[in-house]
C-alpha positions as a printed NumPy array, in Angstrom:
array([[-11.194,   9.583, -26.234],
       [-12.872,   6.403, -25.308],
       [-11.918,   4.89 , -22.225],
       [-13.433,   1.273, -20.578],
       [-12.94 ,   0.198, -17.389],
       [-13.109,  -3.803, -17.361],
       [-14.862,  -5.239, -14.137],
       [-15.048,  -8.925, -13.166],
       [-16.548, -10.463,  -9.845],
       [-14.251,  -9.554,  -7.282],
       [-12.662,  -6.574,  -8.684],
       [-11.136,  -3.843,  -6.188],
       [-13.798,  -0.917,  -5.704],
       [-11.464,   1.647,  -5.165],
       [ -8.58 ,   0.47 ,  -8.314],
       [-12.103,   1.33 , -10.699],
       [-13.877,   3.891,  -8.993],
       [-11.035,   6.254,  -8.363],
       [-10.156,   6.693, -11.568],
       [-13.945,   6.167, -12.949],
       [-14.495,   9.635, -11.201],
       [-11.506,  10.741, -12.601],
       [-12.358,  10.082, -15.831],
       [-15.635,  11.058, -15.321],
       [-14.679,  14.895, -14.793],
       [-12.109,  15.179, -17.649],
       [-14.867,  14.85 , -19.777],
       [-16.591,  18.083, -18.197],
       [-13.31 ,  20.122, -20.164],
       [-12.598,  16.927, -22.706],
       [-13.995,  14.761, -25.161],
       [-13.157,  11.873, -22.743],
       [-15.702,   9.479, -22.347],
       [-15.967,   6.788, -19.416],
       [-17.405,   3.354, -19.814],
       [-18.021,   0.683, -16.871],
       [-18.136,  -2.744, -18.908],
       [-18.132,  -6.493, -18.557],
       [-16.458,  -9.022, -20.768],
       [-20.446, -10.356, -20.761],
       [-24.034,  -8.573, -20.392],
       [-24.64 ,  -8.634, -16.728],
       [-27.208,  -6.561, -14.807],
       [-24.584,  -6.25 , -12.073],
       [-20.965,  -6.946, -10.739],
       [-20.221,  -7.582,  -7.427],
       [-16.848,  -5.88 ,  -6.028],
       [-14.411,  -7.253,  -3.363],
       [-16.062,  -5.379,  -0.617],
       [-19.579,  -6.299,  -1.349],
       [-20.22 ,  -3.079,  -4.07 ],
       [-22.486,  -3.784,  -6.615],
       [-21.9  ,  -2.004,  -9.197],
       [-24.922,  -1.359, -12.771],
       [-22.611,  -1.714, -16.024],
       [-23.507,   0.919, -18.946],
       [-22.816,  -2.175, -20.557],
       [-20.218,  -5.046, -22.589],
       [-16.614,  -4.252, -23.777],
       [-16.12 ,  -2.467, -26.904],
       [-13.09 ,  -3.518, -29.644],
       [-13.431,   0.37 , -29.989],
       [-11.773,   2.039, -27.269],
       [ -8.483,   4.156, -27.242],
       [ -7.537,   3.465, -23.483],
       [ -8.967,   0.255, -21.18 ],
       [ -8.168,   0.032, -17.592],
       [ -8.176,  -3.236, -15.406],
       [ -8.502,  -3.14 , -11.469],
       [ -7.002,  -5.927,  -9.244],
       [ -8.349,  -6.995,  -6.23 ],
       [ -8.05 , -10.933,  -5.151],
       [ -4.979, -12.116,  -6.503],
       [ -3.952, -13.292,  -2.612],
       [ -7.235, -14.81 ,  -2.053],
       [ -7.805, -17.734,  -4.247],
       [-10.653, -18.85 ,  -3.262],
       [-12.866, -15.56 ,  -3.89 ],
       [-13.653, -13.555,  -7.325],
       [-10.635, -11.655,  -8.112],
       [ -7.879, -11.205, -10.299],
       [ -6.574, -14.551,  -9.801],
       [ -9.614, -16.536, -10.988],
       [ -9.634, -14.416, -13.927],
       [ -6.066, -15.206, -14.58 ],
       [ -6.787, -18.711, -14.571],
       [ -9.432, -18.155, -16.867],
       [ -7.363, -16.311, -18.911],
       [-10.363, -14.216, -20.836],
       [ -9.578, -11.217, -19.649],
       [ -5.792, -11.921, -20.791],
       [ -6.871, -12.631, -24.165],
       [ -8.61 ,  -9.184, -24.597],
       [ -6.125,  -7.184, -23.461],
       [ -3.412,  -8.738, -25.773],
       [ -5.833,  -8.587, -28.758],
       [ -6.648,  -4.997, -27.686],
       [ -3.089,  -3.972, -26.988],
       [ -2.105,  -5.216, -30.648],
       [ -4.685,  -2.921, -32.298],
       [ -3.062,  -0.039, -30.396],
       [ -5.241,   0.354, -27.214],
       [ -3.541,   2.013, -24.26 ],
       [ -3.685,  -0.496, -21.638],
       [ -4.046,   0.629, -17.681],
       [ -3.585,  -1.192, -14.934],
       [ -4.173,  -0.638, -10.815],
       [ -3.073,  -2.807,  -8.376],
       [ -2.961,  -6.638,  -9.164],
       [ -4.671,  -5.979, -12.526],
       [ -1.102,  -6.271, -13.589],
       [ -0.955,  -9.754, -12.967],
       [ -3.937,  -9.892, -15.806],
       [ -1.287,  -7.844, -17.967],
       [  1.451,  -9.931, -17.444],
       [ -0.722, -13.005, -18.498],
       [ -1.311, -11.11 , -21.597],
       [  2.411, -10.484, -22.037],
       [  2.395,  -7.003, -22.425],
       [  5.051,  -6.773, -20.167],
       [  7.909,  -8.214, -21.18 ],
       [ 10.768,  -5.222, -21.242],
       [  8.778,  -3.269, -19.84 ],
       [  8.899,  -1.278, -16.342],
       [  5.751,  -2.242, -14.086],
       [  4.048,  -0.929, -10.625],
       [  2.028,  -3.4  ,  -9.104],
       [  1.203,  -3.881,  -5.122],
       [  3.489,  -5.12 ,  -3.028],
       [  2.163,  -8.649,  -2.356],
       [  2.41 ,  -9.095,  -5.842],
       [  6.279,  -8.047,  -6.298],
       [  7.591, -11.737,  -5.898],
       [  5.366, -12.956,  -8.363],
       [  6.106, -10.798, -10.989],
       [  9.362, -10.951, -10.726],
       [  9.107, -14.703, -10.985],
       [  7.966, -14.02 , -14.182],
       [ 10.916, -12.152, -14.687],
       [  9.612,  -8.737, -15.017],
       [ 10.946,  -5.08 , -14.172],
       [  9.2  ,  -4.735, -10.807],
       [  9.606,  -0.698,  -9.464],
       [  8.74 ,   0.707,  -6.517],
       [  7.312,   4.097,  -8.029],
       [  3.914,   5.025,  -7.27 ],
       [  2.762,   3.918, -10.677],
       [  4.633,   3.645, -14.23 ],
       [  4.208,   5.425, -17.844],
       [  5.766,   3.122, -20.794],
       [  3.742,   4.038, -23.4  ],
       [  0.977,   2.365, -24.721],
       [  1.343,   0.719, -20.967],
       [  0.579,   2.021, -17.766],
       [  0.553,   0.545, -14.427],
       [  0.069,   2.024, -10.869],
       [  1.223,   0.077,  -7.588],
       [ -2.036,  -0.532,  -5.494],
       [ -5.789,   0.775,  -4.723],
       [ -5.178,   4.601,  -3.928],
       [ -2.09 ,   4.626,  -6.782],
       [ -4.998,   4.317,  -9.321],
       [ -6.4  ,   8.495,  -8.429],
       [ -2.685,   9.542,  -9.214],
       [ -2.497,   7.573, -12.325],
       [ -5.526,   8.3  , -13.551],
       [ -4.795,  12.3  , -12.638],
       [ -1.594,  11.597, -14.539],
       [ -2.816,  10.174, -17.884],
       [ -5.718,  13.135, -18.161],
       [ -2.017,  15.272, -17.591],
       [ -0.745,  13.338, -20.396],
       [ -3.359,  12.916, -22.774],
       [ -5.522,  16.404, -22.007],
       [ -2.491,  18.965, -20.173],
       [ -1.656,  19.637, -16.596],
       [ -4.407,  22.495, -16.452],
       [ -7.24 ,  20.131, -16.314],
       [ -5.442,  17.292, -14.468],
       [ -4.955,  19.927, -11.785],
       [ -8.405,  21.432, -12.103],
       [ -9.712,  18.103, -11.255],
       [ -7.198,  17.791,  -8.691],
       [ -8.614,  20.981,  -6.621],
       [-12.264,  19.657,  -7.184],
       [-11.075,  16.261,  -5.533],
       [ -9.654,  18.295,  -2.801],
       [ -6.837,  15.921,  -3.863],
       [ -2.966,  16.862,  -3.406],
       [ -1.4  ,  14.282,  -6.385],
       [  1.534,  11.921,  -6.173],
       [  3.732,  12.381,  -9.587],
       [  5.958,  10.015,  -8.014],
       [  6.632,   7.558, -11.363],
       [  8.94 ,   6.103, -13.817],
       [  8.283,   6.952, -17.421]])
């Protein structure tokens, strides 16, 4: 299984990195395969916090699963999810990807980027909490769960959310045995706290 993780200027270390690392040591028991990529060649991306972070390199049209990170959407002024929204690239992608049968992730405010896309209409959706009111201005199924499984969409609430729903879809996709292996190597006690 190929998985990307999209990054834009801005994005949330911890939405990507968390579940980077997850990722990262499924593929020690899996054939999963974990991708850092830009929508453009870049010989660097610069996080919320100040992280720079090296590609391995552009998005693919190739991948089975591709997971968006928020950070920004309450600061419009900065790189973050909101300047991408207004861009509405990223949006594009993930509608085009989502129609040739990509499993689409969000953490955090990455749902916003989802929304754009509208790949959540009737659909249930985790996002942070300072995001709640806007989503549901859009009309959407806002829960409070720790993050949400509906399919070919999945969605976790904010920042820290993103290690239990990336523990979650290696449960889903590769069995509980090696989500919990990579659990104990985490020294990680998991949330399972979600709507499917």
């Amino acid at each position: 299984m190929d998985i990307e993780i999209l990054l834009f200027e801005g994005f949330d270390e911890l939405d990507a990195i968390a579940p980077y690392e997850v990722f990262q040591l499924a593929g020690q028991y899996t054939d999963i395969d974990t991708q850092l990529v830009t929508l453009e060649s870049t010989d660097q991306i610069k996080a919320r916090s100040g992280l720079s972070v090296v590609p391995d390199g552009t998005i693919s049209s190739t991948q089975n699963a591709l997971l968006v990170p928020g950070g920004g959407w309450n600061e419009p002024d900065a790189p973050g999810v909101r300047r991408e929204y207004e861009r509405d690239e990223i949006p594009q992608i993930l509608a085009e990807r989502f129609d040739a049968g990509t499993i689409i992730i969000s953490v955090c405010t990455g749902s916003l980027l989802l929304a754009k896309a509208g790949i959540l209409e009737e659909r249930p959706v985790a996002t942070h909490h300072t995001a709640h009111n806007d989503l549901c201005e859009m009309g959407l199924d806002i829960r409070e769960d720790r993050f949400v499984d509906a399919g070919q969409v999945l969605t976790a609430s904010g920042i820290t959310s993103g290690l239990d729903l990336a523990l979650y879809f290696v449960e889903r996709e590769c069995g509980i045995g090696i989500a919990d292996s990579i659990s104990r190597q985490l020294e990680y006690e998991r949330v399972s706290h979600r709507t499917k």
